[in-house]
C-alpha positions as CSV (number, residue, x, y, z in Angstrom):
1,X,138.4,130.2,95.4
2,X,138.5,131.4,91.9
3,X,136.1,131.7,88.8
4,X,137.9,129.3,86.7
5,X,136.2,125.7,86.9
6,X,138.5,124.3,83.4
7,X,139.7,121.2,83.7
8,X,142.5,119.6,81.1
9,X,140.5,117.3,78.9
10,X,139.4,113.9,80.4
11,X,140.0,115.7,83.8
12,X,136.7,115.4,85.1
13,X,136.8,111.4,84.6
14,X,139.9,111.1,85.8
15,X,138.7,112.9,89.3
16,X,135.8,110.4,89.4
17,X,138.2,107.5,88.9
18,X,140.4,108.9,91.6
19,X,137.4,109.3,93.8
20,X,136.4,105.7,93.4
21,X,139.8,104.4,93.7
22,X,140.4,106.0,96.7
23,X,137.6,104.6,98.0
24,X,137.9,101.5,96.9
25,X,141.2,101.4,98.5
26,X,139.8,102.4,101.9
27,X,136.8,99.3,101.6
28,X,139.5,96.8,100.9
29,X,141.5,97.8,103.8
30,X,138.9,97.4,106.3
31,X,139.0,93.3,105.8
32,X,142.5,93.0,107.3
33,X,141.1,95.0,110.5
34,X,137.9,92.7,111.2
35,X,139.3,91.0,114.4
36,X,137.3,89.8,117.7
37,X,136.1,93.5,118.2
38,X,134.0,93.0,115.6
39,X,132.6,89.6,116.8
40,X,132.4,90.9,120.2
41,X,129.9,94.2,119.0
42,X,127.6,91.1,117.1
43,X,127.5,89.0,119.9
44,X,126.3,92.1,121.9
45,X,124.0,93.4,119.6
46,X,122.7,89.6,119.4
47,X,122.2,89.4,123.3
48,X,120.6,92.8,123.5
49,X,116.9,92.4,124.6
50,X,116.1,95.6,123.4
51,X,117.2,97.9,120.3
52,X,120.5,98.7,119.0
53,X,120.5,102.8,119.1
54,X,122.7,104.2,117.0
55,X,124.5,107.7,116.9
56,X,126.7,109.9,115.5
57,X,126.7,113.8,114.2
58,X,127.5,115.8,110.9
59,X,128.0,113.5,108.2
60,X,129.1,110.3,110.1
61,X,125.1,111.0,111.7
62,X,124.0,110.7,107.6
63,X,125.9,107.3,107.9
64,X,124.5,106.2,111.6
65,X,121.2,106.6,109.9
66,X,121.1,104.7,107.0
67,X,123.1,102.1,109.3
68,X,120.2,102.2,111.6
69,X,117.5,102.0,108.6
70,X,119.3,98.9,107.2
71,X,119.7,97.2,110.5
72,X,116.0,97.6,111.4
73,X,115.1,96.2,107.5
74,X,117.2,93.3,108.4
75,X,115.8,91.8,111.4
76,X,117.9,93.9,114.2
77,X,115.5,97.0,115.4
78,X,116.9,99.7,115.5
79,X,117.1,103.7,115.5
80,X,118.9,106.8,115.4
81,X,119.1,109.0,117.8
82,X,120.9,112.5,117.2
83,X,123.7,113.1,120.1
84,X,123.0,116.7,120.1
85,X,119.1,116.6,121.4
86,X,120.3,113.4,123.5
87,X,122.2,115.8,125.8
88,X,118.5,117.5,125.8
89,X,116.2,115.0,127.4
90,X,116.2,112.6,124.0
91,X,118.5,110.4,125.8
92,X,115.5,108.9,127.8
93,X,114.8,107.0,124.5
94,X,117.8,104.3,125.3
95,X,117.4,102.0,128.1
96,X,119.5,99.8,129.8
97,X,118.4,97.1,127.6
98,X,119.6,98.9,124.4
99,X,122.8,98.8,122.6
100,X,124.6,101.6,121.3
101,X,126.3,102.1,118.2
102,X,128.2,105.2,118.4
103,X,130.0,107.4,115.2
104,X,132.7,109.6,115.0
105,X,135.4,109.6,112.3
106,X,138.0,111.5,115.0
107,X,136.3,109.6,118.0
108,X,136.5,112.9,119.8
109,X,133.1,114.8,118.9
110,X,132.0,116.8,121.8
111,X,128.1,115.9,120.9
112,X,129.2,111.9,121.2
113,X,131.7,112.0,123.6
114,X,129.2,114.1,126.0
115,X,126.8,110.4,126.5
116,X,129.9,108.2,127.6
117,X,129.1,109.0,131.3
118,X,125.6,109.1,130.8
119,X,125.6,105.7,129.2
120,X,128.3,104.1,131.8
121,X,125.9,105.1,134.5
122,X,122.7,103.3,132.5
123,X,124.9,100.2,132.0
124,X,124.2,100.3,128.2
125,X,126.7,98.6,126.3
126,X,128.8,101.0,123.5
127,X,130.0,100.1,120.3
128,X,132.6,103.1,118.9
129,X,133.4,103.2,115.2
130,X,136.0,105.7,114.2
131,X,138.8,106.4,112.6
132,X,141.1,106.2,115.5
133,X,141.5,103.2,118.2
134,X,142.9,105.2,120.3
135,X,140.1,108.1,120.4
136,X,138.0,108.5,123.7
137,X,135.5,107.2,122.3
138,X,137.2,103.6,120.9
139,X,138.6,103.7,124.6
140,X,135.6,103.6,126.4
141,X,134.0,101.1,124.1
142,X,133.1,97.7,124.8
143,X,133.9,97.2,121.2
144,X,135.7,99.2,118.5
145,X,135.4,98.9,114.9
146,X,138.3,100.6,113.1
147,X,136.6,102.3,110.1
148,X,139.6,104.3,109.6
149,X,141.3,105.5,106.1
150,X,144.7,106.7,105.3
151,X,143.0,109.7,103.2
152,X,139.9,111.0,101.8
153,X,139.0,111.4,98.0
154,X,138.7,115.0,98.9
155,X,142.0,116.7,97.5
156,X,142.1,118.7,100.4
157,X,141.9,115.7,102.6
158,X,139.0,117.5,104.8
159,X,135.4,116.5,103.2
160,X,134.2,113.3,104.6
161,X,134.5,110.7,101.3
162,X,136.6,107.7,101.9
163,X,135.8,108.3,105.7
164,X,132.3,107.9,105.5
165,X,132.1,105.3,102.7
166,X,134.1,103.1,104.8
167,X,132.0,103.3,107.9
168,X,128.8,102.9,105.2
169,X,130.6,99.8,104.4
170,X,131.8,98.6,107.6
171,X,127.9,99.1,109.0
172,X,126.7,96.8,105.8
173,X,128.9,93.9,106.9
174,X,127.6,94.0,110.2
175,X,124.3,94.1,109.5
176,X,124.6,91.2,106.8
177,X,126.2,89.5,109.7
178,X,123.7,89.4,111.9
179,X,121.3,88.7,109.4
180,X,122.8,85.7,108.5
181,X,123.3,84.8,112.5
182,X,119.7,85.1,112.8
183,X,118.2,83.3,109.7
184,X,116.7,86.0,108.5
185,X,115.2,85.2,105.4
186,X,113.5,87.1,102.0
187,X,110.2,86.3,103.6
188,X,111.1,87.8,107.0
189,X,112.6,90.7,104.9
190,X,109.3,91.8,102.9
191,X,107.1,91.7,106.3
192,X,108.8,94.9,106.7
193,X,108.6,96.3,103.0
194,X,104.8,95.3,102.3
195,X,104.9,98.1,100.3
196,X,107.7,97.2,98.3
197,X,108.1,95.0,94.9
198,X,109.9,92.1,97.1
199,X,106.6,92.5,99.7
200,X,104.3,92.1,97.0
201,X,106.2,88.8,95.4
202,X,106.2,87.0,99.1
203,X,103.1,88.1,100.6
204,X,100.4,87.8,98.3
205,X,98.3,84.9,98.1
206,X,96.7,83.0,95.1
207,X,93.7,83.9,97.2
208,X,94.3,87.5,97.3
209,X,94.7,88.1,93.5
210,X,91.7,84.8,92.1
211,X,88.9,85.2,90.6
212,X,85.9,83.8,91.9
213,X,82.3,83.5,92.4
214,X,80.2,84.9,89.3
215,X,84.0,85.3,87.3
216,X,84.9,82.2,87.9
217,X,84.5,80.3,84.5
218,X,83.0,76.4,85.2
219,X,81.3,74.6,82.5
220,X,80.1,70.6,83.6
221,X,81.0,67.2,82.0
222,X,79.0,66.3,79.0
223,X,78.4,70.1,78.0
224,X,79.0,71.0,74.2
225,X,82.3,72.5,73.1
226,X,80.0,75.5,72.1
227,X,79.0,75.3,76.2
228,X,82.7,75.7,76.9
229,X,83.9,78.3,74.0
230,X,81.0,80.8,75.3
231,X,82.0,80.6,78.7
232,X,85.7,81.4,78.0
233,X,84.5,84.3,76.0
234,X,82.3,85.7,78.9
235,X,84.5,85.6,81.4
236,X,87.7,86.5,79.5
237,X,90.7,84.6,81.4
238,X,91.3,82.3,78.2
239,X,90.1,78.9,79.3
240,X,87.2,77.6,81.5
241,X,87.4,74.8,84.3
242,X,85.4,71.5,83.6
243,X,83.6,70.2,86.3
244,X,82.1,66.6,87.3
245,X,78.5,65.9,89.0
246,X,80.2,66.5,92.4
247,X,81.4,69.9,91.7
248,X,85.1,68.6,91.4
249,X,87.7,69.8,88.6
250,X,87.9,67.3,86.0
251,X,89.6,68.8,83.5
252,X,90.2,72.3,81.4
253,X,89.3,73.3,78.4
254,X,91.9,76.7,77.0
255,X,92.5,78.9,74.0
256,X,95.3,76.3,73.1
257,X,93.0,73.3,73.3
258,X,91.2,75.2,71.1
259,X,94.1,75.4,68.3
260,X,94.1,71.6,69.1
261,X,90.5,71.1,68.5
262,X,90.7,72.8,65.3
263,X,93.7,70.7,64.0
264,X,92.2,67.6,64.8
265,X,89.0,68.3,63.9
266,X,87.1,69.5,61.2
267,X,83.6,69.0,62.4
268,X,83.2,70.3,66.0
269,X,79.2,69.4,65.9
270,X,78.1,67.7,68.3
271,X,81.6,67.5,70.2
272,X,81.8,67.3,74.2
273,X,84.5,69.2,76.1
274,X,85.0,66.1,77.6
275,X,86.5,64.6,74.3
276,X,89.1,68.0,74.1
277,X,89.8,69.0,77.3
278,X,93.3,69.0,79.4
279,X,93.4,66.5,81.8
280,X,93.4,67.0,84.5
281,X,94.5,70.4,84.0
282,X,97.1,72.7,86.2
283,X,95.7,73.7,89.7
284,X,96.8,75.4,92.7
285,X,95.7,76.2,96.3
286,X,94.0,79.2,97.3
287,X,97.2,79.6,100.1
288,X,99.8,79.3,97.7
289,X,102.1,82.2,97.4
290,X,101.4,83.9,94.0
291,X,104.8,83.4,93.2
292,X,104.8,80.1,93.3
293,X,101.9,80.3,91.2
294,X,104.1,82.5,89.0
295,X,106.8,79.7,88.8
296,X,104.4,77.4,87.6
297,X,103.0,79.1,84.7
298,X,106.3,80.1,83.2
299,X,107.1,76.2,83.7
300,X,104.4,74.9,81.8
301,X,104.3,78.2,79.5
302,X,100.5,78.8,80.4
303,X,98.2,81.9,81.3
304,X,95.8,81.1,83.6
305,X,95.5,78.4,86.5
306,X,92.5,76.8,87.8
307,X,92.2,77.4,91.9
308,X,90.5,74.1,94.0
309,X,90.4,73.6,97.6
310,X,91.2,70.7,99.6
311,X,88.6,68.4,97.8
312,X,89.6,69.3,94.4
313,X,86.2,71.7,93.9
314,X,87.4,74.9,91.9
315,X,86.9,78.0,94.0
316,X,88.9,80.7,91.7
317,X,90.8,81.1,88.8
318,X,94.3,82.6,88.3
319,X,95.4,84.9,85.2
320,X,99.3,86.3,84.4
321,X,97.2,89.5,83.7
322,X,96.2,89.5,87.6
323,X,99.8,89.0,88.8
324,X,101.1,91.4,86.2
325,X,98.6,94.4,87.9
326,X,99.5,93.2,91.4
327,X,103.3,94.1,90.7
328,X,104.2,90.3,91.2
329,X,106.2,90.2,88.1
């Protein structure tokens, strides 16, 4: 290795679109290898009654990892297991129930190839993807995916690059095919990321975000416009709901009525809500999804929602402000 790190000009864009090409290359060849091995590892991985445990060491165990996360996020539990401290007693964490999904560009690493007898004698089915389908490991597998490249992007051709990208790739498709085998659905998906932006948009209810009791802003039928304008300025969500004698939303009276009111009229004495107010005004359920609730303000290009139960009485009130703070939008 030598101290000169010079590269002719545009040299180190060139290696970056050599990289990507290469890579690229080695994605696109992978289609033309998807044959009944790789139905055959779905339909086991669909049959299994426990978890798909998946393997691998040194850079392809990087890969088994994240393949393992995104199969787990998707609806297929899963984990990774390290080969190495599975030949030291972790290897009592797969059962015969399991399925395992085994790594090894060469198909011959010691640390992999070391659990073939151990799993034959469990009975647990094995999945091999390497390079090579004719490696020990693709032999002894009760399905082999062919993740293998005709070079890397390293110039040497040693560091794992196209390798690994390819198996990264090949592990995607499989999970996106069993989440679609499944049904596995955006709602399904943010159970397991409540943390998440996407958890947040699905999960939260109108009812977890309203306001309500004392903040909720209710004037009744036959109050002055005054009634109505001092009640939107004490509560501060930019309109107030407009109730009748039984408690049940009539109507509502907002900022934008407001701008109506002051076009149409020049004399507001004496003036009822009832006389101004929308009717009968935009509403939701308390066990609406908020973005639903989202969907239907940016429809009708409003701010705030009124919130009734079953028989129409308001019990909250909705603002963008509250959905903005929740991380709903």
């Amino acid at each position: 290795m030598t101290d000169d790190t010079s590269l002719p000009a545009g040299g180190l864009r060139n290696s970056a679109v050599r990289t990507l090409t290469l890579e690229q290359q080695a994605i696109a060849a992978l289609i033309e290898r998807l044959d009944g091995d790789f139905e055959r590892a779905c339909e086991l991985i669909l049959a299994c009654r426990g978890r798909v445990v998946v393997t691998g060491m040194g850079k392809s165990g990087h890969i088994a990892g994240k393949i393992a996360a995104t199969l787990a996020s998707t609806g297929t539990p899963a984990f990774f297991v390290h080969p190495g401290e599975a030949s030291h007693g972790d290897l009592g964490m797969i059962t015969p129930g399991d399925v395992v999904l085994a790594l090894s560009n060469s198909g011959e690493t010691a640390e992999v190839t070391a659990l073939l007898p151990l799993l034959k004698r469990l009975g647990t089915p094995l999945i091999s993807m390497t390079g090579r389908p004719d490696s020990t490991l693709a032999r002894h597998a009760d399905a082999h995916l062919d993740a293998g490249v005709e070079r890397e992007a390293c110039p040497l051709d040693l560091a794992p690059t196209s390798s690994t990208t390819a198996s990264l790739a090949l592990g995607d498709a499989l999970a996106v095919a069993l989440l679609e085998c499944r049904g596995f659905t955006a709602e399904d998906f943010a159970l397991s990321h409540p943390g998440g932006s996407l958890g947040k948009r699905l999960l939260l209810r109108v009812s977890d975000l309203m306001h309500q009791g004392s903040r909720l802003p209710r004037v009744t039928l036959g109050s002055p416009l005054r009634d109505a304008l001092l009640e939107i300025t004490r509560q501060g969500l930019g309109f107030t709901c407009v109730v009748d004698d039984n408690g049940r939303l009539a109507g509502v009276y907002t900022d934008g009525d407001l701008r109506r009111t002051l076009d149409q009229h020049s004399d507001l004495t004496g003036l009822a809500v009832d006389a101004v107010m929308t009717v009968p005004g935009k509403r939701v359920a308390p066990d609406m999804l908020a973005a639903e609730a989202v969907r239907i303000m940016d429809d009708n290009r409003i701010t705030a929602l009124a919130v009734v139960d079953d028989e129409g009485r308001p019990v909250g009130a909705l603002h963008m402000h509250d959905l903005l703070a929740s991380g709903v939008i």
